[in-house]
C-alpha positions, -999 to +999 in steps of 0.1 A: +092+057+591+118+083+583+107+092+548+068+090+561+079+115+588+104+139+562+074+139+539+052+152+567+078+175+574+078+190+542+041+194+534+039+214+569+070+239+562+050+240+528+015+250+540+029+272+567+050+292+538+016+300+520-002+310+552+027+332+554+026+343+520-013+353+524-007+365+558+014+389+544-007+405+519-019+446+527-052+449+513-046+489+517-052+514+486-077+520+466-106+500+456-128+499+424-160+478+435-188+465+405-218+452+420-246+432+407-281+424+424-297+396+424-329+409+412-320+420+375-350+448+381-323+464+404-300+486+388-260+473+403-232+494+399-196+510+405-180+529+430-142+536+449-135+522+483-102+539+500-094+509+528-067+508+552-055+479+571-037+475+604-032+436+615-063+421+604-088+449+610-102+471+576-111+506+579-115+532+551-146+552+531-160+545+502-180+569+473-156+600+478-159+599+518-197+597+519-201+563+537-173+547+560-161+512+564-149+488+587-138+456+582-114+423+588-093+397+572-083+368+577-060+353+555-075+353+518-111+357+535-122+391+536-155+412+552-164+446+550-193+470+561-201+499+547-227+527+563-237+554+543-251+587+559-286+578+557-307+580+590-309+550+598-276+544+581-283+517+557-249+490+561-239+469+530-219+439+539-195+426+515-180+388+521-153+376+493-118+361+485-091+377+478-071+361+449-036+347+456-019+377+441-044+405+462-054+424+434-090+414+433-116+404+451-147+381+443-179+373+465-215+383+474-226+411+491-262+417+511-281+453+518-308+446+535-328+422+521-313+424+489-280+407+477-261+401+447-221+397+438-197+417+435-162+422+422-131+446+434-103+451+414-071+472+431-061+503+415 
């Protein structure tokens, strides 16, 4: 009973020491996005997100200051939205993972009815 409960012990100082570890990771700098639709007839391509983070909430712009973003993490599951000026503002939403050492991110994104993947590396 005492080695069952030590070895429960353990594995929960364990996991809680990587939540800590990901908890623990600023997303904030600058971004270098590629993105690739779906539909190979669309042309994909680059651009520079600046993003800031405070707690768990992302803000930042993206394309030189030409469309904002706004965003959230949670642990190595990260969102972001970003609205160009457009009228109506058209809002790309990017969902990925940030990898255990937080200098990229991998996942999808959708614009409209459109969608692809998409990955950011940290500069």
């Amino acid at each position: 009973m005492v080695i069952a409960m030590k070895k429960v012990i353990v594995t929960l100082v364990t996991a809680a020491a990587v939540a800590m570890v990901y908890a623990a990771v600023d997303v904030s700098g600058t971004w270098e996005i590629e993105a690739t639709f779906d539909d190979v007839s669309l042309a994909g391509g680059g651009f520079d997100c600046v993003i800031k983070q405070s707690s768990e909430t992302l803000s930042g712009s993206c394309s030189d200051g030409s469309a904002s973003l706004a965003g959230e993490i949670d642990g190595q599951k990260i969102v972001w939205r970003v609205s160009g000026a457009d009228n109506p503002p058209v809002v790309t939403t990017f969902s990925g993972t940030l990898n255990e050492s937080g200098k990229s991110i991998e996942g999808r994104f959708t614009a409209g009815s459109r969608g692809g993947s998409f990955r950011a590396d940290r500069q």
